[in-house]
C-alpha positions as CSV (number, residue, x, y, z in Angstrom):
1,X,30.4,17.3,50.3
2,X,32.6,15.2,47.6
3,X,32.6,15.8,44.3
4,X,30.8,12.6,43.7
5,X,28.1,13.4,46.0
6,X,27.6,17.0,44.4
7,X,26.9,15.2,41.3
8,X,23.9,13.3,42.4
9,X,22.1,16.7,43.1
10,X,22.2,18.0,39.8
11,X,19.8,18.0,37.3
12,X,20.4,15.8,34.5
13,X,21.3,18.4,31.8
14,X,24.3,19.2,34.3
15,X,25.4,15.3,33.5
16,X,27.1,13.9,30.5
17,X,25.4,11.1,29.9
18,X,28.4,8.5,30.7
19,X,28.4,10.0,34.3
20,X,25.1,9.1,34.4
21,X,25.5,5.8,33.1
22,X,28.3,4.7,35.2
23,X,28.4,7.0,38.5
24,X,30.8,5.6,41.5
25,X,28.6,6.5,44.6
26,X,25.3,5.6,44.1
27,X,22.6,6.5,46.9
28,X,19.3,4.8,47.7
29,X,16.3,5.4,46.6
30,X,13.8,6.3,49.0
31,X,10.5,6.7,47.5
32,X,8.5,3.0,47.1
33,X,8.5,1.7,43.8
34,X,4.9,1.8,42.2
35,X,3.3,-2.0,41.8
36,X,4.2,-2.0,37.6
37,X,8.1,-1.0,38.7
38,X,8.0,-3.7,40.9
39,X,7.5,-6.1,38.3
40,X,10.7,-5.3,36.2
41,X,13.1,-4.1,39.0
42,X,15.0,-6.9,40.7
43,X,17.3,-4.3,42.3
44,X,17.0,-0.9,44.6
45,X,17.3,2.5,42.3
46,X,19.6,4.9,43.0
47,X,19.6,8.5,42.8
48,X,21.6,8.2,39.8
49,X,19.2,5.5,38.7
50,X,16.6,8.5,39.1
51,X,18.5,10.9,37.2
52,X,19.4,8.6,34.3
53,X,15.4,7.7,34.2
54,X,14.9,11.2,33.8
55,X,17.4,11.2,30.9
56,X,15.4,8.9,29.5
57,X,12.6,10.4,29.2
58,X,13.7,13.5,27.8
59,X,15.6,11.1,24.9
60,X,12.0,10.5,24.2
61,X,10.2,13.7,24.1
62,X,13.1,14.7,21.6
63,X,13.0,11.2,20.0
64,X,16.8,11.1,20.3
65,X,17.7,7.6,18.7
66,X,21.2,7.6,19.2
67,X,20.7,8.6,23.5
68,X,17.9,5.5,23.5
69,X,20.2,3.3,22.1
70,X,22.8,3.9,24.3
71,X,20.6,3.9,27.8
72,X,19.0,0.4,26.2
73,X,22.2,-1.1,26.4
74,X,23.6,0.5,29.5
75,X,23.4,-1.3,33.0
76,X,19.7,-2.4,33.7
77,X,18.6,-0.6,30.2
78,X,15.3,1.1,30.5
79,X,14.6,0.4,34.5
80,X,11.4,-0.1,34.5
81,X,8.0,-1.3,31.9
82,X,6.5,2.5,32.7
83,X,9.5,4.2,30.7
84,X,9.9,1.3,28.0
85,X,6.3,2.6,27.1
86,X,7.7,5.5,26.0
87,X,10.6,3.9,24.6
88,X,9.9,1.0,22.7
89,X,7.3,2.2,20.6
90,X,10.2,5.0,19.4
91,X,12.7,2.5,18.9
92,X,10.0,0.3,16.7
93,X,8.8,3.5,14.6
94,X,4.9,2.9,16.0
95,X,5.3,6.2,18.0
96,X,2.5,9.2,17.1
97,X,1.1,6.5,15.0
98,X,-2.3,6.2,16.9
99,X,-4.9,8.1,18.1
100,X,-6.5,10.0,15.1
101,X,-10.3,9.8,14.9
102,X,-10.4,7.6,12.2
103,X,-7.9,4.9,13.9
104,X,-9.9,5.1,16.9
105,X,-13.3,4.1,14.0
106,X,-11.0,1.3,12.1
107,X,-10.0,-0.3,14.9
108,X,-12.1,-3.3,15.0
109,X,-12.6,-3.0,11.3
110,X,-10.3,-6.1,11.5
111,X,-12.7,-8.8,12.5
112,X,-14.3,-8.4,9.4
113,X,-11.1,-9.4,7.4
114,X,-10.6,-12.4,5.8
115,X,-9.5,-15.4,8.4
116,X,-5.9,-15.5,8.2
117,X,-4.2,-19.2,7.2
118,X,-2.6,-19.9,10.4
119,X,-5.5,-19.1,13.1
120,X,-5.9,-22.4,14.3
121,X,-2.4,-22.7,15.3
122,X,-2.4,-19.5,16.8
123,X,-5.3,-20.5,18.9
124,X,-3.4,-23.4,19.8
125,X,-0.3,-21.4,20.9
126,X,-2.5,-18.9,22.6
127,X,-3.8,-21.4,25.2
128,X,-0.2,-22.8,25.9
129,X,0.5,-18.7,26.9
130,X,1.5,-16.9,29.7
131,X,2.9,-20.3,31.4
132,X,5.7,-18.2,33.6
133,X,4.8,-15.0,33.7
134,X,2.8,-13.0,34.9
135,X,3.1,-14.8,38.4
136,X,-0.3,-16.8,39.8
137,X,-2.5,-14.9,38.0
138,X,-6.2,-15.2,38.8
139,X,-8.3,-17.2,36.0
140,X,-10.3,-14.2,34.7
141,X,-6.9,-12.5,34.5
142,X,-5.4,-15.0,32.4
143,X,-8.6,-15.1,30.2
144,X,-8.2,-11.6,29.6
145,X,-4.7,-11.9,28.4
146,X,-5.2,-14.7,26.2
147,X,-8.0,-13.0,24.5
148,X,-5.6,-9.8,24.3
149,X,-2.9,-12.2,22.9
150,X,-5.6,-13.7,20.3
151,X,-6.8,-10.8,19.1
152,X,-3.3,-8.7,18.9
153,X,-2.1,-12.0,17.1
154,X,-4.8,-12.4,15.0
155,X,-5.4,-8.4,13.9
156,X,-1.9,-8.2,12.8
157,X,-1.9,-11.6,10.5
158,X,-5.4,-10.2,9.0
159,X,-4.6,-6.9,8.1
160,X,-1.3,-8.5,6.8
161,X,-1.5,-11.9,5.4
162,X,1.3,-12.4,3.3
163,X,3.0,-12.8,6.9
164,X,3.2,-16.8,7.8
165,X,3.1,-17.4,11.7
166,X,5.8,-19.6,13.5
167,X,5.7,-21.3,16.4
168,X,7.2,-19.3,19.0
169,X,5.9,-15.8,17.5
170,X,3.4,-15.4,20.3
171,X,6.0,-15.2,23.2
172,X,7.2,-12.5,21.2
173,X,3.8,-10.5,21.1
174,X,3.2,-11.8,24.7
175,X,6.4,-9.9,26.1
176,X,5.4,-6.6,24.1
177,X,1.3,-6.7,25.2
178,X,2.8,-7.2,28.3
179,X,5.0,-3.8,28.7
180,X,2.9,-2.2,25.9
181,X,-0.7,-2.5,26.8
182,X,-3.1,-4.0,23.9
183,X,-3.9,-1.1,22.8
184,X,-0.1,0.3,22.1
185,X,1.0,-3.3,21.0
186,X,-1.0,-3.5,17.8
187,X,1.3,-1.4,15.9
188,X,4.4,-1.8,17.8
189,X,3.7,-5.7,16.9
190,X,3.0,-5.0,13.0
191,X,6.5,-2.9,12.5
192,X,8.4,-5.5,14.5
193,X,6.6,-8.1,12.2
194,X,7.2,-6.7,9.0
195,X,10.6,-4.5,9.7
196,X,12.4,-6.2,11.9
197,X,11.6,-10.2,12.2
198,X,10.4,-10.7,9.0
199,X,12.3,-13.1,7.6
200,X,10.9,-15.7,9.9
201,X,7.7,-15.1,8.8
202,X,8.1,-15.7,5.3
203,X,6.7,-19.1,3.8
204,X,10.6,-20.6,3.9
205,X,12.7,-21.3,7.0
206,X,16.0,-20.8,4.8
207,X,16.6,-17.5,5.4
208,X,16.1,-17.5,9.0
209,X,18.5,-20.6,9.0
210,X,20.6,-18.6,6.7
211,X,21.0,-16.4,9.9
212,X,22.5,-19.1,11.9
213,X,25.4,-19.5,9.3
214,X,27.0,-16.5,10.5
215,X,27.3,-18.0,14.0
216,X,29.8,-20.1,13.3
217,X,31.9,-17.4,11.6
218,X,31.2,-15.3,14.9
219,X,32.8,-18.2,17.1
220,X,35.4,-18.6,14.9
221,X,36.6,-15.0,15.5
222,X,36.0,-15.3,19.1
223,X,37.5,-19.4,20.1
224,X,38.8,-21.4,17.6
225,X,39.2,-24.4,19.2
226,X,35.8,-24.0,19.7
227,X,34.5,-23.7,16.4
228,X,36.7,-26.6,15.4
229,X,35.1,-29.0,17.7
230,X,31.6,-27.7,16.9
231,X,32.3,-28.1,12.8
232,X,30.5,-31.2,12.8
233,X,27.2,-29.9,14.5
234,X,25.2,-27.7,12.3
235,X,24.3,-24.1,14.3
236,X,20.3,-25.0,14.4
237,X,20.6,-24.9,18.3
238,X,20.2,-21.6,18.0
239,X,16.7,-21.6,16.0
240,X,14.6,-21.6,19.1
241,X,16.3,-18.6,20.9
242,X,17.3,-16.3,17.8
243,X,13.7,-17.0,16.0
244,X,11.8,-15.7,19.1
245,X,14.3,-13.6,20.0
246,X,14.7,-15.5,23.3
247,X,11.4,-15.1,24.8
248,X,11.1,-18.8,24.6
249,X,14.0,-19.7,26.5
250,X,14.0,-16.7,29.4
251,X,11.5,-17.4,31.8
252,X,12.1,-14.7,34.3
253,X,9.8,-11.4,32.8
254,X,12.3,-8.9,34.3
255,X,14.8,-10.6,32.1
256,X,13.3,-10.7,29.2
257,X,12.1,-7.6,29.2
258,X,15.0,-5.9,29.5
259,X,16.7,-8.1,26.9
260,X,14.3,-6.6,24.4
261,X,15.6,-3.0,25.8
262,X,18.6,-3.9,23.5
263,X,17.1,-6.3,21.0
264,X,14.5,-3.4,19.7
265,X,17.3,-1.1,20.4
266,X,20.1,-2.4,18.3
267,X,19.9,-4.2,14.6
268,X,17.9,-7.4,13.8
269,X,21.5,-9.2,14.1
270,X,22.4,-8.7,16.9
271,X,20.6,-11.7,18.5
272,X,23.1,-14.4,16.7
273,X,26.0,-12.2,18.5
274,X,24.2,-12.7,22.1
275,X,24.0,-16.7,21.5
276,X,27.7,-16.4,19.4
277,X,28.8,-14.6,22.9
278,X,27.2,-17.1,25.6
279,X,28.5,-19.7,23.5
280,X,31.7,-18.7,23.0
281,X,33.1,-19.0,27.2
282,X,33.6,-15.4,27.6
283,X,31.2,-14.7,29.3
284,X,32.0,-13.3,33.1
285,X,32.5,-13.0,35.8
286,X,30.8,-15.6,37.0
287,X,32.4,-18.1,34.0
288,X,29.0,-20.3,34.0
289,X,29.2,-20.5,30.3
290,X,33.3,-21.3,30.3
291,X,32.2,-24.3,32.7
292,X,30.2,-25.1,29.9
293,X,32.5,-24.9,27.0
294,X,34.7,-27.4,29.3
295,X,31.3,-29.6,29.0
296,X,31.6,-29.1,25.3
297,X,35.1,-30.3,24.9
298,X,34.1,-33.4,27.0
299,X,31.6,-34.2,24.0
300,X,33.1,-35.9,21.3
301,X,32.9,-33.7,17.9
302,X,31.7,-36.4,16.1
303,X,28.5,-36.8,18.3
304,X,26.4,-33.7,17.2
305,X,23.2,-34.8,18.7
306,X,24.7,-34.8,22.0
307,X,26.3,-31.0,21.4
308,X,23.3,-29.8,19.9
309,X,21.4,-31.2,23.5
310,X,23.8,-29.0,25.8
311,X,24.1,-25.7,23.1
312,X,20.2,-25.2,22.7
313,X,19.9,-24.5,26.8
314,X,20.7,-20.9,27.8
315,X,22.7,-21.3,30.7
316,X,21.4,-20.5,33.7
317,X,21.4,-18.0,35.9
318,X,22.2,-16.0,33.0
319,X,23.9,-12.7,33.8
320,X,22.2,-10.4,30.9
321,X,24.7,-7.3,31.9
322,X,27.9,-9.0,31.3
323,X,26.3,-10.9,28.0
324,X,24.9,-7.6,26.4
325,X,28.4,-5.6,27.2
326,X,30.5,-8.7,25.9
327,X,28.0,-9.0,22.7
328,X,28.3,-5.0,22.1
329,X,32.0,-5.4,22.1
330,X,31.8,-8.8,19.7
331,X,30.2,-6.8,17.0
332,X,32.6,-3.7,17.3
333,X,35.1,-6.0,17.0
334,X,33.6,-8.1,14.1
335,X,30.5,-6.2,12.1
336,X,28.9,-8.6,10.3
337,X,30.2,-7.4,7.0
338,X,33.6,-9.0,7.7
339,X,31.8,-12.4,8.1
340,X,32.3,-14.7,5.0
341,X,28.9,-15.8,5.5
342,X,27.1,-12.4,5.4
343,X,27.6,-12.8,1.8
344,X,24.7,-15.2,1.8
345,X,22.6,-13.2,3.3
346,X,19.8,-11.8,1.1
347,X,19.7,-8.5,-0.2
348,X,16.1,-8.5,0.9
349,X,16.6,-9.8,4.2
350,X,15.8,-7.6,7.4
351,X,19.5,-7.9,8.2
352,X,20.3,-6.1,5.2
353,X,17.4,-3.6,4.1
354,X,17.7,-2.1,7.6
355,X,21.8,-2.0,9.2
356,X,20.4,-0.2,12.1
357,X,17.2,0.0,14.6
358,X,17.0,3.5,13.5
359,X,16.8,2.7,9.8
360,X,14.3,0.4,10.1
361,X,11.8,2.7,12.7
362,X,12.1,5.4,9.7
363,X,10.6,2.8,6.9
364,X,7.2,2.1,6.3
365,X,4.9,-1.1,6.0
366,X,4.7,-0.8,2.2
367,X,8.6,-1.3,2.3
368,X,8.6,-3.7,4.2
369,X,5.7,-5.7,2.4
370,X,7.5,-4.7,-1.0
371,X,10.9,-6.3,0.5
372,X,8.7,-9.2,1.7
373,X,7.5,-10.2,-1.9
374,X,10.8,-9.6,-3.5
375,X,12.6,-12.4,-0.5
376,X,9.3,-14.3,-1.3
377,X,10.1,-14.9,-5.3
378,X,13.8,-15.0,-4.3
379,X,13.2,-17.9,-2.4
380,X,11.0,-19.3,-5.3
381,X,13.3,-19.2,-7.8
382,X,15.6,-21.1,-5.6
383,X,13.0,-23.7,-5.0
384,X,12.5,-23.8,-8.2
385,X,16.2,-24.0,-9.6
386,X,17.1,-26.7,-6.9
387,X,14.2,-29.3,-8.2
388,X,15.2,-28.3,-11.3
389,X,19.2,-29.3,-11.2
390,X,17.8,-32.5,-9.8
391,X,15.6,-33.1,-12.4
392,X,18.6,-32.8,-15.0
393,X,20.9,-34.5,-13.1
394,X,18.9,-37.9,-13.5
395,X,19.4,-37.1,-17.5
396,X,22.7,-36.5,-17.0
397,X,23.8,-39.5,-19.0
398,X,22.2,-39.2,-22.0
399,X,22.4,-35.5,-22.4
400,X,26.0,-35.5,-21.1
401,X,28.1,-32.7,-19.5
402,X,28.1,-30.4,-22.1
403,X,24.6,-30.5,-22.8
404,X,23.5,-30.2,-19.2
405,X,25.5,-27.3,-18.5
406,X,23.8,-25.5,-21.7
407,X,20.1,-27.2,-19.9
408,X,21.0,-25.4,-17.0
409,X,21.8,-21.9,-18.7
410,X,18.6,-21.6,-20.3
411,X,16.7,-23.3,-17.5
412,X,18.3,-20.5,-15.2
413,X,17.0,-17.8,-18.0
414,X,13.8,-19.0,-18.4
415,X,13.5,-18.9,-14.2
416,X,14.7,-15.2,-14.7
417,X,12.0,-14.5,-17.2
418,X,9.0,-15.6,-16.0
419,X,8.7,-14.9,-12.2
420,X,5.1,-16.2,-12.3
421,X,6.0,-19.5,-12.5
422,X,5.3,-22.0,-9.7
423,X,7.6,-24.5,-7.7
424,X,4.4,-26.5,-8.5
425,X,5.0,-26.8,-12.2
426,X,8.1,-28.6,-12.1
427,X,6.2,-31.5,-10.8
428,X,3.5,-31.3,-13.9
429,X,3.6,-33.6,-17.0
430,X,4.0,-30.8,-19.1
431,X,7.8,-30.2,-17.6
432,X,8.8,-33.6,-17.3
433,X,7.7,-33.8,-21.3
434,X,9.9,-30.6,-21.6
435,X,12.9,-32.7,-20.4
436,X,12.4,-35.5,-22.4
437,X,12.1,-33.8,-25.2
438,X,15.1,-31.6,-24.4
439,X,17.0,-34.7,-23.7
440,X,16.1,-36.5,-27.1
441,X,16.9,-33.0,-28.9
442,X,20.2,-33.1,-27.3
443,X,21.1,-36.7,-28.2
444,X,19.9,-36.8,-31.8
445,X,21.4,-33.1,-32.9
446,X,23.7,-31.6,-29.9
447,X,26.3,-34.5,-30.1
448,X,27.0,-35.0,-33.6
């Protein structure tokens, strides 16, 4: 017997967990998979497979963070939807959080909520569900999901409506009802929501395309010549992946779901390094994406529509394994703090209030809420502040540059100062008046 083959008969406290990870002799498996394995696996278990599944599992009886996070991003992540049951609810804080008498009572209490703003879209999104997977399901089946995916979507917008639904936020709640089971997705779906994705669902898309600015500081680390010819295309091609945390652009379930092993596992960035990573040509062995960077230099720079066409598509097939490991190593390499553009990042952002997967499963929904009302008025104030520079720029002649920088000061103050004030009142009489008379003031007393 080899040393190697030794190994595989030992428990898995015998193993250090990078043996397990990464063993050189892997055997069979020879017990059937059950029909819910089946579903994730695309490839034969091994005996080590076994044994790191078992390692698993005992990361989640002792809720051992750092051990999930590293099995989530080792080869094939969590195996199978059966263990990410017991996972991803630890990695999304949601674990232990149900099952008490009075959340069994409360449970439906939610129908008699107020309607939530965005329901009609949601039913519209709802019916477009479930398009590729599961596979030729029967029509009662798919009923039943849609109802599931209705009523999850729907439960967590009532019980917290200052959350605004996007387009695309129902492939993320499909994937998780999916491995989760309705009732386990509720809450797992609610923390995601308001810890870790919630700058998409505030009432401005600027933050989330505020994420996509640090792409191009990512590729500029990784391929210059690269970033130089995309300079001219602005990084939205990325929105549609990155916003639903690709569960709009995979279509293959196994893939998805073990992409989420890693995107619930690591922090709420770490999505812009996948697409910075398959974007980039690195990406082996099988150099699908470097084929496609050769496409990209074929594409004049100055014809953005045309690059924007080819960089939205996730190529395909898309080898997850090599992407993760080459992403991991991208954001060793480069944290986000050494990007230029993380300075214009929010304090209140998701990216920020929670550097890790861990942080964020240890806050609660009040924090999150509280962050969510402070990124809210943030935004405001910007609103505000940019109609009201372009409001004093059209009296820029007749209060001249001295005067409107003074304007600008105190309108900046009075912004400050009164944090009930609406975007809506800049388009009132009363402050169009204001800037008249500020105007006339300025002419008739600040110039002499």
């Amino acid at each position: 017997m080899t040393e190697d083959t030794a190994a595989e008969t030992v428990s898995i406290t015998e193993l250090p967990l990078e043996k397990v990870l990464c063993h050189p002799n892997p055997a069979p498996r020879t017990t059937p998979l059950k029909l819910e394995e089946q579903s994730t696996q695309s490839h034969p278990t091994s005996l080590v497979e076994d044994l790191k599944i078992e390692g698993i599992l005992k990361a989640c009886k002792a809720q051992d963070f750092g051990a999930l996070v590293t099995y989530a991003v080792s080869k094939y992540g969590f195996v199978s939807d059966n263990i990410r049951r017991h996972a991803w609810p630890i990695l999304l804080g949601s674990h232990g959080l149900r099952g008490s008498p009075d959340d069994v009572a409360e449970a439906s209490t939610w129908r008699l909520l107020p309607e939530h703003r965005d329901e009609r879209q949601v039913a519209l999104d709802v019916d477009r569900s479930f398009i590729f997977y599961p596979r030729n399901p029967s029509t009662s089946e798919l009923d039943r999901r849609k109802k599931e995916l209705s009523d999850l979507i729907t439960e967590v917008l009532r019980r917290q409506p200052y959350l605004c639904y996007f387009q695309g936020y129902h492939d993320i709640c499909q994937v998780l009802l999916l491995v989760l089971g309705h009732d386990d997705a509720g809450l797992a779906v609610t923390r995601l929501s308001v810890l870790r994705i919630r700058d998409y669902m505030l009432p401005s898309l600027s933050p989330a395309l505020a994420h996509l600015q640090l792409l191009p500081g990512l590729l500029h680390t990784v391929d210059r010549r690269l970033y130089t010819h995309l300079s001219q295309t602005q990084p939205f091609f990325a929105l549609a992946a990155t916003l639903t945390l690709y569960a709009h652009e995979i279509q293959e379930y196994g893939e998805i779901a073990r992409l989420f092993d890693v995107l619930l596992a690591r922090e709420a960035v770490f999505s812009i390094y996948l697409f910075a990573e398959a974007s980039s040509g690195r990406f082996r062995p099988e150099r699908i994406v470097l084929m496609r960077k050769e496409e990209l230099f074929e594409i004049p720079p100055d014809e953005p529509e045309m690059l924007h066409s080819v960089l939205c598509k996730l190529p395909k097939p898309l080898d997850l394994e090599e992407l993760i490991s080459q992403a991991v190593a991208l954001f060793e390499r480069h944290p986000p703090e050494s990007l230029r553009s993380w300075r214009g990042i929010s304090r209140f952002s998701t990216l920020k209030t929670a550097r890790s997967a861990e942080q964020a499963a240890k806050q609660t929904l009040d924090e999150g809420a509280q962050c969510f009302q402070q990124h809210a008025d943030q935004l405001r104030r910007q609103t505000m502040r940019k109609q009201v520079y372009n409001q004093l720029w059209r009296y820029r002649g007749p209060i001249g540059t001295a005067g409107l920088a003074i304007c600008i000061g105190l309108v900046s103050w009075w912004l400050r100062s009164s944090p009930s004030i609406k975007p809506g009142v800049l388009h009132d009489g009363g402050f169009q008046h204001f800037l008249r008379k500020l105007g006339s003031f300025w002419i008739g007393h600040g110039r002499r």
